[in-house]
C-alpha positions as CSV (number, residue, x, y, z in Angstrom):
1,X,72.2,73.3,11.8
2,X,76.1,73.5,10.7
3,X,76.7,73.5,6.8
4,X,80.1,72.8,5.2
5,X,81.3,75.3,2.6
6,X,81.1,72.9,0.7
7,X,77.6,72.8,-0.2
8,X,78.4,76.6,-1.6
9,X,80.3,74.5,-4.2
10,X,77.9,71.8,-4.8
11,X,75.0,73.8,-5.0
12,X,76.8,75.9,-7.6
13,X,77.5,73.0,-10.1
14,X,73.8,72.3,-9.4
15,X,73.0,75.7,-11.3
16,X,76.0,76.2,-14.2
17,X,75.6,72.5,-15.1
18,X,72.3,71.8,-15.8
19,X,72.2,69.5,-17.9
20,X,73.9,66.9,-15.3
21,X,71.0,68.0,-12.8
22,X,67.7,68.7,-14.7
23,X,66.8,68.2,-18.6
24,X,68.9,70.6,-20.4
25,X,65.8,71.9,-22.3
26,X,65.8,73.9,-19.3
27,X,64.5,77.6,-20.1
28,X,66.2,80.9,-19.2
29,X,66.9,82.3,-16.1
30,X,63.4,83.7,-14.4
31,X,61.4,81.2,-16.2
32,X,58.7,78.6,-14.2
33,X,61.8,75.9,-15.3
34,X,64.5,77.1,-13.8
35,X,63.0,78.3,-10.8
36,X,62.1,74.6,-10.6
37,X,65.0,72.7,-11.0
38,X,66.9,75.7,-8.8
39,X,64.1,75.3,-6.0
40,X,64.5,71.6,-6.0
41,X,68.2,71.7,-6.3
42,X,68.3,74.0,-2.5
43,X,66.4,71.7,-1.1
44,X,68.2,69.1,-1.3
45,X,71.5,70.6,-1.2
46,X,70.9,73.2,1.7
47,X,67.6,71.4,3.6
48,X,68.4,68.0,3.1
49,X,65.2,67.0,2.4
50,X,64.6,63.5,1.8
51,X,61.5,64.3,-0.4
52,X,59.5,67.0,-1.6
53,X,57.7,68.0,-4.5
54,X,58.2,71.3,-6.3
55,X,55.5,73.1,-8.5
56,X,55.9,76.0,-10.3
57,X,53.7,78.2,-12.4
58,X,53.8,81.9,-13.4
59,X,56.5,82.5,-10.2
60,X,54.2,80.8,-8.0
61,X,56.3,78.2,-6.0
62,X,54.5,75.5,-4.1
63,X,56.5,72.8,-2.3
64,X,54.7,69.8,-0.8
65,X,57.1,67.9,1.9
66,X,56.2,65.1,4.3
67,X,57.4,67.3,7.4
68,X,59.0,70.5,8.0
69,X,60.0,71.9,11.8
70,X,58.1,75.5,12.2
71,X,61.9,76.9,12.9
72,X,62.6,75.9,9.0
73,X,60.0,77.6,7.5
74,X,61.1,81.1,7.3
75,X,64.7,79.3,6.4
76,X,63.1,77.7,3.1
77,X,60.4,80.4,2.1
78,X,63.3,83.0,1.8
79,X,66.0,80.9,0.5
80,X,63.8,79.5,-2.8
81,X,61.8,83.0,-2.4
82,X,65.5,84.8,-3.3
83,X,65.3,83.0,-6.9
84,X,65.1,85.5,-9.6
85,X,61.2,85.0,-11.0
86,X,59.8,83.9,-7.7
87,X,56.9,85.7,-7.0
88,X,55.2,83.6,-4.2
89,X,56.6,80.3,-1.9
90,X,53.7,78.1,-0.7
91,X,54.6,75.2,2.0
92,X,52.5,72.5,2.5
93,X,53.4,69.6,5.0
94,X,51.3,66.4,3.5
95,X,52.3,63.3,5.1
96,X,54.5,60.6,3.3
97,X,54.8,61.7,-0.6
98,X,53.8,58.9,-2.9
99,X,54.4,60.5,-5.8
100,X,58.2,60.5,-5.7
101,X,57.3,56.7,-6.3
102,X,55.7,57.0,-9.5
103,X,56.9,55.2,-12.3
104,X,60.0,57.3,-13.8
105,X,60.0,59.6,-11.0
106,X,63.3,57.9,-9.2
107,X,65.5,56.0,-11.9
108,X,66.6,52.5,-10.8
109,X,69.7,50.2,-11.0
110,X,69.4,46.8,-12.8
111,X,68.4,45.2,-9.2
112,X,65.3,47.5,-8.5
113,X,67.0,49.6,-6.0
114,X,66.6,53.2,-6.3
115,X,69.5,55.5,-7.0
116,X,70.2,58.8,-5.4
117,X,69.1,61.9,-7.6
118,X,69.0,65.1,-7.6
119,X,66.5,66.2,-8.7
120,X,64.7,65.1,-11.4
121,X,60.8,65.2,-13.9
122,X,58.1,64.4,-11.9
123,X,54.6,63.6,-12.8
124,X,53.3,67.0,-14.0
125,X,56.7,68.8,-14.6
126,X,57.4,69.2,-11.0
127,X,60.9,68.9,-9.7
128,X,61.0,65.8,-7.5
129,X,63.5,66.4,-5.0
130,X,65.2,62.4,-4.5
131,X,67.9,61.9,-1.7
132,X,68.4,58.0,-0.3
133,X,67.8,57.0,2.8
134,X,70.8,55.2,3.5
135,X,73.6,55.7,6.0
136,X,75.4,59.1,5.3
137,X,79.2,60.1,5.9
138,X,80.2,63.6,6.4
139,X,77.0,65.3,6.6
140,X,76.9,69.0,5.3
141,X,75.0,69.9,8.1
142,X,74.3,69.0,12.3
143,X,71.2,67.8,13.5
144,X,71.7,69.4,16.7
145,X,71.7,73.3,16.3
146,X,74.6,75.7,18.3
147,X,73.5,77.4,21.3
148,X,73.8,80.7,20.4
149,X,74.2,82.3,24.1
150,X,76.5,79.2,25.6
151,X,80.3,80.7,26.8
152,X,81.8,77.5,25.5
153,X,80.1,76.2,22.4
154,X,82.7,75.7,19.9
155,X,82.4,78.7,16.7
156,X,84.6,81.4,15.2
157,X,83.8,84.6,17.6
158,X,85.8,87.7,18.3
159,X,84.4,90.2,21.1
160,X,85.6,92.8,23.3
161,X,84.3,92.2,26.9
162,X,84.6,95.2,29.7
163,X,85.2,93.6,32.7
164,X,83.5,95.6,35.5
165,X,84.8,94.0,38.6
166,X,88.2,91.8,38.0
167,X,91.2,92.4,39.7
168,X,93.8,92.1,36.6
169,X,91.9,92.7,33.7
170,X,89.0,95.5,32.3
171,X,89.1,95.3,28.9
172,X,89.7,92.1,27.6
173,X,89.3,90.8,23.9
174,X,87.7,87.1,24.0
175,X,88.4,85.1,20.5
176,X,87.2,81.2,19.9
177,X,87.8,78.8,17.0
178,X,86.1,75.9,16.6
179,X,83.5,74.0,15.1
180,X,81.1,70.9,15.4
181,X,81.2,68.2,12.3
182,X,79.2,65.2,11.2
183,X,80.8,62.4,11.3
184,X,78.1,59.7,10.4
185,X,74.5,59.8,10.2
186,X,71.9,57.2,10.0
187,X,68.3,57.3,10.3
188,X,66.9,56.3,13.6
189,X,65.2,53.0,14.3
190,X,62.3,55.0,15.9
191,X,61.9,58.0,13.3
192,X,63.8,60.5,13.0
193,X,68.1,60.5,12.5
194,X,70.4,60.2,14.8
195,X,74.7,61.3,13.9
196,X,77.7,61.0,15.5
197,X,79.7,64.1,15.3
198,X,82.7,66.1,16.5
199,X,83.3,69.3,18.2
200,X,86.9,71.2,19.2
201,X,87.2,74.6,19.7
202,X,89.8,77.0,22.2
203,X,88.5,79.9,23.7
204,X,91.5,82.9,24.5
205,X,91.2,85.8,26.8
206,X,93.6,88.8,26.4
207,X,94.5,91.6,28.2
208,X,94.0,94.8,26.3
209,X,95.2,97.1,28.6
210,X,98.6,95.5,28.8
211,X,101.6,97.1,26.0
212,X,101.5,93.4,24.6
213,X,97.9,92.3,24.5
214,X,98.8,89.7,27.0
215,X,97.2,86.5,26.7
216,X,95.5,86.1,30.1
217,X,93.5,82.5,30.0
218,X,93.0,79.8,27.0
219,X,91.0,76.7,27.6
220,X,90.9,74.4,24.9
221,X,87.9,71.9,24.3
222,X,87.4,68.6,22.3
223,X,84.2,66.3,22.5
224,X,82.1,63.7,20.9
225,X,78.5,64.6,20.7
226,X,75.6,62.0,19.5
227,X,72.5,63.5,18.3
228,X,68.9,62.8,17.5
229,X,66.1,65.1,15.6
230,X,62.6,64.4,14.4
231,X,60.7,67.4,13.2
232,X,61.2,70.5,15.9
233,X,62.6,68.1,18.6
234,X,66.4,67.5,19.1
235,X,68.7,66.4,21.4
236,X,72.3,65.9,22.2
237,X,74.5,64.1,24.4
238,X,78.4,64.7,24.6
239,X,81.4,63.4,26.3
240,X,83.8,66.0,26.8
241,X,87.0,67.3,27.7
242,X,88.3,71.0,28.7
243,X,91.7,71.7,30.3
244,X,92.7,75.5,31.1
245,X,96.3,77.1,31.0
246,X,97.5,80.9,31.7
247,X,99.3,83.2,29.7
248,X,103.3,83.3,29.5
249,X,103.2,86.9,30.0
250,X,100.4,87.2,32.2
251,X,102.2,84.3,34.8
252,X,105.5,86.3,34.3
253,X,103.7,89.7,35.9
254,X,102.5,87.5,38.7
255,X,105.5,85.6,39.7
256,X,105.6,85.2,43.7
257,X,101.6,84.7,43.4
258,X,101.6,81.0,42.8
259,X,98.1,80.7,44.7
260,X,96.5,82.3,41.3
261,X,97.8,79.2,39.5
262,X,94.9,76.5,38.9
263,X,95.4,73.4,37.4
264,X,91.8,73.5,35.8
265,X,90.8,70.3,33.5
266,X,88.2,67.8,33.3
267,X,86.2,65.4,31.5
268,X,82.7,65.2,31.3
269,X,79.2,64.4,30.0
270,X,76.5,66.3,29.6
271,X,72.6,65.9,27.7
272,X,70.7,68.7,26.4
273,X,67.0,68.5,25.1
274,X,65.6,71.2,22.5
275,X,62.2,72.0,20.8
276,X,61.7,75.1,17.9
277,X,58.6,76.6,18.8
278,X,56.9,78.1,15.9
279,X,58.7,79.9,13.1
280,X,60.9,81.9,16.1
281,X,61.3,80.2,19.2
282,X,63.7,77.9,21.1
283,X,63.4,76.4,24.1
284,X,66.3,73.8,25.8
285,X,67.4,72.5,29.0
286,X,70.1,69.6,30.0
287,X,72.4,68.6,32.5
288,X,75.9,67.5,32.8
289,X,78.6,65.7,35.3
290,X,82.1,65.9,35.6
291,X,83.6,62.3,36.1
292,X,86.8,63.0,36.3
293,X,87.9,66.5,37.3
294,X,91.3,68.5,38.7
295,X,91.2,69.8,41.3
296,X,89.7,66.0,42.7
297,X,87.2,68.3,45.2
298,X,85.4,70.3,42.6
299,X,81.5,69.7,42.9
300,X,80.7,67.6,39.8
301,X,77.3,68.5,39.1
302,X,76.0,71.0,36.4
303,X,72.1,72.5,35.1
304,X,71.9,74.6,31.9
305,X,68.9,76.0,30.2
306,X,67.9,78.7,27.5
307,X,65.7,80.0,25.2
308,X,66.4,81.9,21.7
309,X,64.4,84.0,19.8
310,X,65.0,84.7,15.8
311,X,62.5,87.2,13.5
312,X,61.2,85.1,11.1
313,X,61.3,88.1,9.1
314,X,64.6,89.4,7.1
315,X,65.3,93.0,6.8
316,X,66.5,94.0,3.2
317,X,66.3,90.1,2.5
318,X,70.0,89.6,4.5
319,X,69.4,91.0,7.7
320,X,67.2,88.9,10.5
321,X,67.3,90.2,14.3
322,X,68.3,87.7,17.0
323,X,68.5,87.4,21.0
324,X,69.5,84.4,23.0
325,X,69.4,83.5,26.8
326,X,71.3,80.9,28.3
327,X,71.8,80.0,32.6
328,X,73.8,77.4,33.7
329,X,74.3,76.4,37.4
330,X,76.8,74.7,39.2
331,X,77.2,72.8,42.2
332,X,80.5,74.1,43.0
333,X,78.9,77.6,43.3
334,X,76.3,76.1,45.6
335,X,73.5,76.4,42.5
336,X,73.6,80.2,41.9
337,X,72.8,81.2,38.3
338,X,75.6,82.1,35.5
339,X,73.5,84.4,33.2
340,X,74.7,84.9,29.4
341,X,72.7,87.0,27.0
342,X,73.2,88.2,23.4
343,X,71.1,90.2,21.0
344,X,71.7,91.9,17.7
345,X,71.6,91.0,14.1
346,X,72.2,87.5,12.3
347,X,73.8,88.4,8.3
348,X,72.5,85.5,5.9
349,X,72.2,85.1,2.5
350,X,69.1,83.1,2.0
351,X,69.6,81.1,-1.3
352,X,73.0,80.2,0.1
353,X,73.2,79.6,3.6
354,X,76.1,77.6,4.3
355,X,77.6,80.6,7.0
356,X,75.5,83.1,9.3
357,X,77.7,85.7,10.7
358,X,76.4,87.5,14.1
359,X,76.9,90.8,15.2
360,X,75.6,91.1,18.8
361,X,75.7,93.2,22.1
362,X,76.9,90.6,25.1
363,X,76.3,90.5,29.0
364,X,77.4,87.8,31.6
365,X,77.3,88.2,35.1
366,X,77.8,84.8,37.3
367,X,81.1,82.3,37.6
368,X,83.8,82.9,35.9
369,X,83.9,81.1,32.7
370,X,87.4,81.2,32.3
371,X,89.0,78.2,33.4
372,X,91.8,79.5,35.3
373,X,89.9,81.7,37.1
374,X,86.3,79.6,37.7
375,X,86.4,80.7,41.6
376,X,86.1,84.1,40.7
377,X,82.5,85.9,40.2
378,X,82.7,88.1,36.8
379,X,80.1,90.1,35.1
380,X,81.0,91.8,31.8
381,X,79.2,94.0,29.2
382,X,80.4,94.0,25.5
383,X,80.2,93.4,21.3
384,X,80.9,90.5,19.2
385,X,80.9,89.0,16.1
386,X,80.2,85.7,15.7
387,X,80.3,83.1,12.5
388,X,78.5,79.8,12.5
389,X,78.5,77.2,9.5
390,X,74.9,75.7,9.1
């Protein structure tokens, strides 16, 4: 899921302040106490946890929460695991907590309504993590998690591609900027939540081979997803917009070749299912439809699927191997696959994991995903880095 910096910030008054957080008889650094309120403090702040109990004795961290997705896990055992005195993180998923209701757990206003805490005593000296229920703005995080393979999902990414069989360009350096934001999020009448969010990004193609770097193709994107998750399951559904343009200096070395020119740009919906399977695994599939389009006789009609793998292991406690599939197929192309894979290594710091920044090996071989140029077949090898905010 995407996490706003700042949560870095808020998660760091949570831990020089605290006396405003947790009793200020708190004990040193290392001791059952601290890793308490510091455990209960990540959860809320990172995990957004609506409720869970923390329990700590001798280093020994046990966490009791209504319901955690199997692709968390591995998330929160490293993250409170990375406190200084932890020597062991138990999870256990319990069903509906009672005991944040006990008397004094969750302080009230002069109405009877509870107040959102973090966090605070509980029953036995555990840390009960408190967050309300109500309607949020400006979420820290997405519900719906990027798609780590997909050409055009909106992130910060810089890669050099070798193109082994285009007519202008070979090597090319490929840069994106973007992200997707929370704009409100509400829990769902049927369980779960449900958010409406944002997502913009532009995605730029130069030349390297050219004395100026010329810029070759940018298509710039802007859409309005609403999401849904419960557990391991989410889903998203966006309306969408991309229009495509070309370089000034590439379109002044092809003057007199006006049939290269494309005025690409559409809008569309799409709808993509997902499920985490285990600590690991992710599987998702959708479709989408382009309702209004330029050129007026491009085929409409659009599949996408994937799967991503990530170790639910860390290497050196920062360092967690990844790889990611994803196909898409078009009706334009008469249904023939557009493959795009990447594998390498995700760098994460686990007690604060507001950014992950990817460093992977890249191939493509299908359509070209480069608006100006979509009637073209391209296949590429390469290396990029990647940054995502979750």
């Amino acid at each position: 899921m995407s996490r706003h910096p700042l949560a870095i910030l808020a998660l760091g008054l949570a831990t020089v302040l605290p006396a405003s957080v947790w009793p200020a008889t708190a004990a040193a650094q290392g001791s059952d106490e601290f890793i308490n309120g510091y455990a209960a403090a990540i959860l809320v702040r990172e995990f957004e946890m609506t409720e869970a109990i923390v329990s700590v004795r001798e280093g020994a961290v046990t966490i009791d929460v209504p319901v955690i997705g199997d692709a968390q896990l591995p998330q929160v055992r490293n993250a409170i695991g990375s406190i200084p005195g932890v020597t062991s993180v138990t999870i256990n998923e319990v069903g509906p907590l009672a005991a944040a209701q006990e008397p004094g757990a969750v302080p009230a206003t002069a109405s009877g309504q509870p107040v959102p805490v973090v966090p605070v005593p509980g029953a036995d000296g555990a840390a009960v993590a408190v967050v309300d229920q109500e309607p949020r703005i400006l979420a820290r995080s997405t519900l719906f998690d990027p798609l780590l393979a997909d050409p055009r999902w909106p992130h910060f990414s810089a890669a050099y591609h070798y193109y082994s069989n285009d007519p202008d360009v070979e090597h090319a350096g490929a840069v994106s900027f973007g992200e997707t934001f929370s704009l409100y999020r509400a829990p769902a009448v049927f369980d779960g939540r449900w958010e409406l969010g944002f997502q913009a990004g532009v995605f730029a193609v130069f030349d390297l081979d050219s004395e100026s770097a010329d810029l070759v193709n940018a298509d710039y994107w802007v859409g309005i997803p609403v999401s849904y998750r419960r557990g391991d399951f989410s889903a998203t559904a966006r309306v969408f917009h991309q229009s495509s343009h070309l370089g000034d200096e590439y379109l002044l070395r092809r003057q007199g070749n006006g049939d290269d020119r494309v005025n690409l740009s559409y809008e569309a919906v799409d709808a993509i299912l997902s499920y985490d399977i285990g600590e690991s695994w992710r599987v998702y599939g959708g479709a989408g439809y382009l309702f209004h389009r330029d050129p007026e006789d491009i085929d409409p009609w659009i599949t996408q699927a994937g799967v991503e793998w990530r170790s639910p292991d860390l290497i050196r406690n920062s360092i967690r191997p990844i790889a990611a599939l994803d196909i898409q197929a078009r009706e334009e192309n008469d249904w023939s696959p557009d493959y795009a894979l990447r594998a390498g290594i995700q760098i994460e710091n686990p007690s604060l994991i507001s950014q992950k920044i990817q460093l992977t090996g890249e191939y493509y071989n299908g359509s070209n995903p480069n608006g100006q140029f979509y009637e073209r077949d391209l296949e590429f090898f390469g290396v990029g880095l990647h940054v995502y905010f979750e």
